[in-house]
C-alpha positions as CSV (number, residue, x, y, z in Angstrom):
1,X,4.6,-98.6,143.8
2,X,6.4,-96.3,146.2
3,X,6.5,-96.9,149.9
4,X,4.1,-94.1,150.4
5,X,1.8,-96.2,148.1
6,X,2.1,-99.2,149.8
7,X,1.5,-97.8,153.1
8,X,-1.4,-96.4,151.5
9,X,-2.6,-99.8,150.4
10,X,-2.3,-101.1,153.8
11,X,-4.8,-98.4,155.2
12,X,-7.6,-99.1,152.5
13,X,-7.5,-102.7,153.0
14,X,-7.7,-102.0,157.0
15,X,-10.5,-99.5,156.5
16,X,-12.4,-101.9,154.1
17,X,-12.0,-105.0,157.4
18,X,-13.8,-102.1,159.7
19,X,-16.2,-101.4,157.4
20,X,-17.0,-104.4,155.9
21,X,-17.1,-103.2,152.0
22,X,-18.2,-105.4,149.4
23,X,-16.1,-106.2,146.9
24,X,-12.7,-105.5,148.7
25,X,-10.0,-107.1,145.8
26,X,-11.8,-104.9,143.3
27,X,-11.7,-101.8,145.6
28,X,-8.0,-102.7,146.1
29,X,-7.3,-102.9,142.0
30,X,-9.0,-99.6,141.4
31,X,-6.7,-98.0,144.0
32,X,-3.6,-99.9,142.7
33,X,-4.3,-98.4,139.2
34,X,-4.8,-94.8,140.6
35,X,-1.4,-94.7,142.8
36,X,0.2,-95.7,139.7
37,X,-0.4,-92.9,138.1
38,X,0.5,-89.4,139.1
39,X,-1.9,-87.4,136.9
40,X,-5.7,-86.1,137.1
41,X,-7.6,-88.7,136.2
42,X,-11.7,-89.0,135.5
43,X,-13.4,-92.0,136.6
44,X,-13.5,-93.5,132.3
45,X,-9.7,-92.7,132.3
46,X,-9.0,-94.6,135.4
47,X,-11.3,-97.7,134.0
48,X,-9.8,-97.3,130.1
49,X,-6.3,-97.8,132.3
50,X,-6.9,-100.7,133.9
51,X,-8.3,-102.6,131.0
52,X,-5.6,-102.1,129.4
53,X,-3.5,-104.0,132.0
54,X,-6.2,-106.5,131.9
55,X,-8.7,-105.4,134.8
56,X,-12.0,-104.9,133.7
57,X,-14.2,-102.9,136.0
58,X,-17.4,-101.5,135.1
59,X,-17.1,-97.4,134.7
60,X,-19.6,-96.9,137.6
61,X,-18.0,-98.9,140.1
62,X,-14.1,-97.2,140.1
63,X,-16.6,-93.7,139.9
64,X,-17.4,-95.6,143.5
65,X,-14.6,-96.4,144.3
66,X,-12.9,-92.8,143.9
67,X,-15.9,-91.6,145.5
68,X,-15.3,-94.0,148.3
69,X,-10.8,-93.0,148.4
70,X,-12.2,-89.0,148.5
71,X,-14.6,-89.9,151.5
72,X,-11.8,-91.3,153.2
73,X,-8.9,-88.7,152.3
74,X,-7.0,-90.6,150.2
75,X,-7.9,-89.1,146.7
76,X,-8.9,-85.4,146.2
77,X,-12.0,-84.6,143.4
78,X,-11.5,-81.4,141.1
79,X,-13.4,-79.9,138.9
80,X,-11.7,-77.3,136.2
81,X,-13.2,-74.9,133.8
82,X,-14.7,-77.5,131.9
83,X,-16.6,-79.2,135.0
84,X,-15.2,-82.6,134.6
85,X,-14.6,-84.4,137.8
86,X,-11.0,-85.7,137.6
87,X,-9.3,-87.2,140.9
88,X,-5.4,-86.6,142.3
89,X,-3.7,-88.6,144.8
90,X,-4.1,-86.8,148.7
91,X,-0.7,-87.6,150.2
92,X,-1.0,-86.8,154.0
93,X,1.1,-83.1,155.1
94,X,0.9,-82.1,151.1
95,X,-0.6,-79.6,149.4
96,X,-0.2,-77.9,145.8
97,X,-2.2,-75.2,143.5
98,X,-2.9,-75.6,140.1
99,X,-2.1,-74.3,136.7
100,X,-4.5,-75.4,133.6
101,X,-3.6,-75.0,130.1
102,X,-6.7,-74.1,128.7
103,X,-5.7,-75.7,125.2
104,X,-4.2,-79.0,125.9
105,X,-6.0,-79.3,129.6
106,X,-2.8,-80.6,131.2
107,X,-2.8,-79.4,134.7
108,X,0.7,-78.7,136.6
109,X,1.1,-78.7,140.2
110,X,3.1,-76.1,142.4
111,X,3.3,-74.8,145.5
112,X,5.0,-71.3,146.8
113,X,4.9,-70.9,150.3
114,X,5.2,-67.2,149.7
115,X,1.6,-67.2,148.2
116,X,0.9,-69.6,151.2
117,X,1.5,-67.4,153.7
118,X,0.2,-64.7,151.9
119,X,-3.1,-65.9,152.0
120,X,-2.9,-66.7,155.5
121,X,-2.1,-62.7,156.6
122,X,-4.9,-61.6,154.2
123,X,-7.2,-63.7,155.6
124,X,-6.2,-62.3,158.9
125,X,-6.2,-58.9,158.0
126,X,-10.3,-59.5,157.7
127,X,-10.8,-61.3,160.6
128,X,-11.3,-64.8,158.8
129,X,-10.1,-67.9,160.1
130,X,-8.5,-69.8,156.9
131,X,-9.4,-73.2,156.9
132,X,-8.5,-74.7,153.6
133,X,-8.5,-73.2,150.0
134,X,-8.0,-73.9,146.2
135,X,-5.8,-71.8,144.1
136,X,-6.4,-72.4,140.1
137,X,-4.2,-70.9,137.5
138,X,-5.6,-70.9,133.5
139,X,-3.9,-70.2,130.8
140,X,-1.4,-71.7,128.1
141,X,1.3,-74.1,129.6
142,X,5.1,-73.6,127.8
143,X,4.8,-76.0,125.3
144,X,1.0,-74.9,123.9
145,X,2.6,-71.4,124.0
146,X,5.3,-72.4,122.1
147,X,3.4,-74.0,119.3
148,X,1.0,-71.0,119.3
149,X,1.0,-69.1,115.9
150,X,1.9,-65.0,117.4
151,X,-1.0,-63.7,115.2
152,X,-4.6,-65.4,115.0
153,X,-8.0,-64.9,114.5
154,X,-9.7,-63.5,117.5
155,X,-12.2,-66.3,117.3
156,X,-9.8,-68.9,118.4
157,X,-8.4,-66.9,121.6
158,X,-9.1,-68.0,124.8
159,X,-11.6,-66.8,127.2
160,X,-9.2,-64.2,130.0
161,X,-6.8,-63.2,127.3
162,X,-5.6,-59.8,126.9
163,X,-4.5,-59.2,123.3
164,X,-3.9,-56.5,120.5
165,X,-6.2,-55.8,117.3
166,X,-3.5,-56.1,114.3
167,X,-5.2,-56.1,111.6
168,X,-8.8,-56.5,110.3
169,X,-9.5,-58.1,106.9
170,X,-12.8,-59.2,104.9
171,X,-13.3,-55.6,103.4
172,X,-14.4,-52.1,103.5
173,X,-17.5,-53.4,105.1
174,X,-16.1,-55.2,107.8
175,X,-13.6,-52.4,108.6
176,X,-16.5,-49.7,108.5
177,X,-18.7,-52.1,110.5
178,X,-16.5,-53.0,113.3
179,X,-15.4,-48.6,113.3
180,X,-18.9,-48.1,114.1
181,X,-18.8,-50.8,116.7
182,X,-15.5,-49.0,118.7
183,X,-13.1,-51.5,117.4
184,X,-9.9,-50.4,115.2
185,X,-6.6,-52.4,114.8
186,X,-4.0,-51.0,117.6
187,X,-6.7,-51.3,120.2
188,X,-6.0,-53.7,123.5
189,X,-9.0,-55.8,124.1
190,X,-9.5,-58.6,126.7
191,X,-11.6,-61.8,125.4
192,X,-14.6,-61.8,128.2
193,X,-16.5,-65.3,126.6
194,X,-15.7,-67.6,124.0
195,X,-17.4,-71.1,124.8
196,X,-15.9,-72.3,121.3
197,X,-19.7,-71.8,119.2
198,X,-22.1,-68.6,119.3
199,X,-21.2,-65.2,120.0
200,X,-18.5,-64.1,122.0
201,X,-18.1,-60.8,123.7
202,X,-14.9,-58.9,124.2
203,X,-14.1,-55.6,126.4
204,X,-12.2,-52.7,124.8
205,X,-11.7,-50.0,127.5
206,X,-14.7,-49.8,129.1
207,X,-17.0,-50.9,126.2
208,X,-18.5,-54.8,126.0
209,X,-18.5,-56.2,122.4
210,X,-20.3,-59.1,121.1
211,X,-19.1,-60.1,118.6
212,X,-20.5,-63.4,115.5
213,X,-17.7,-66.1,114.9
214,X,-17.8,-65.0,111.4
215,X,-17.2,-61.3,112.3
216,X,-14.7,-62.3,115.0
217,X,-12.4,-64.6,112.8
218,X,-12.0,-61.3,110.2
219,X,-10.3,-59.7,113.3
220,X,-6.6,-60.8,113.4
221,X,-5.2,-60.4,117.0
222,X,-1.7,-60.6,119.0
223,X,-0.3,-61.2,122.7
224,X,-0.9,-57.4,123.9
225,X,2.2,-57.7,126.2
């Protein structure tokens, strides 16, 4: 544990004397297990992590604890596309933006002072008083990207992507079909919705598609840039 941890340790235990919490050694193992760690974590992965170093804490009560780390300022709750609370460490003086890879979920931290200031002089420029914000980032981090085949089925692209029709296969019908529809291979198109089941609708220019997975995995798509 780093010195920044420990002096974080030594402010939880003084804040639990003040206010008399229940529980304290408990509070203090759920918080040793989280500054361990420097990742997003969800209330079961923080648990699943200190059983396996032989502290076991029922799920609700590190949910509690977080809870209680957040009230306090020392952790910081997030929820991502999918809504799933997950908690980062709240180091005093820092603060970082995210990127989410949308396939593999990892989340990476930066933080450009550039955009920083930025947002301060837009803000500004409209007569609002910046308090705090949260910049989030989606898409497919380098190694996802990497592994990703160049051409695929438009049914497994990813809601926000802007890609190229390259081919269409399945058959006259499907061809004459997705004609009638506006869709042809060479066009750009931009996935609007794709929750992974059900229809999914795509722009092309200025026209809204919705499109059946079955339909949609006949169209064979690439990266438009």
């Amino acid at each position: 544990m780093t010195r920044l941890h420990e002096q974080e340790k030594d402010q939880f235990k003084k804040l639990f004397e003040e206010e008399r919490v229940e529980r304290p050694e408990d509070h203090l193992r759920v918080l040793e297990g989280f500054l361990s760690v420097e990742r997003h974590l969800t209330a079961e992965e923080l648990a699943q992590l200190l059983a396996e170093r032989g502290v076991r804490l029922p799920v609700d009560f590190v949910r509690e604890t977080l809870k209680l780390l957040s009230r306090w300022g020392f952790a910081r709750p997030g929820r991502f596309d999918n809504g799933v609370v997950r908690y980062e460490h709240r180091h005093l003086g820092d603060h970082h933006d995210h990127m989410v890879c949308l396939k593999c979920r990892r989340i990476l931290e930066f933080t450009d002072e550039r955009l920083e200031r930025r947002q301060v002089e837009v803000a500004s420029r409209h007569g609002f008083h910046l308090l705090r914000h949260r910049m989030e980032l989606y898409g497919l981090c380098a190694d996802c990207l990497r592994e990703r085949e160049k051409r695929l089925p438009l049914v497994n692209a990813k809601a926000g992507e802007r890609l190229r029709v390259r081919e269409i296969t399945g058959g006259t019908a499907v061809r004459v079909r997705l004609l009638a529809m506006g869709l042809r291979p060479g066009d750009r198109i931009e996935v609007l919705t794709n929750a992974g089941q059900g229809q999914m609708a795509v722009s092309a220019g200025e026209r809204r598609l919705v499109l059946g997975r079955g339909l949609a995995q006949k169209i064979l798509v690439e990266p438009a840039e």
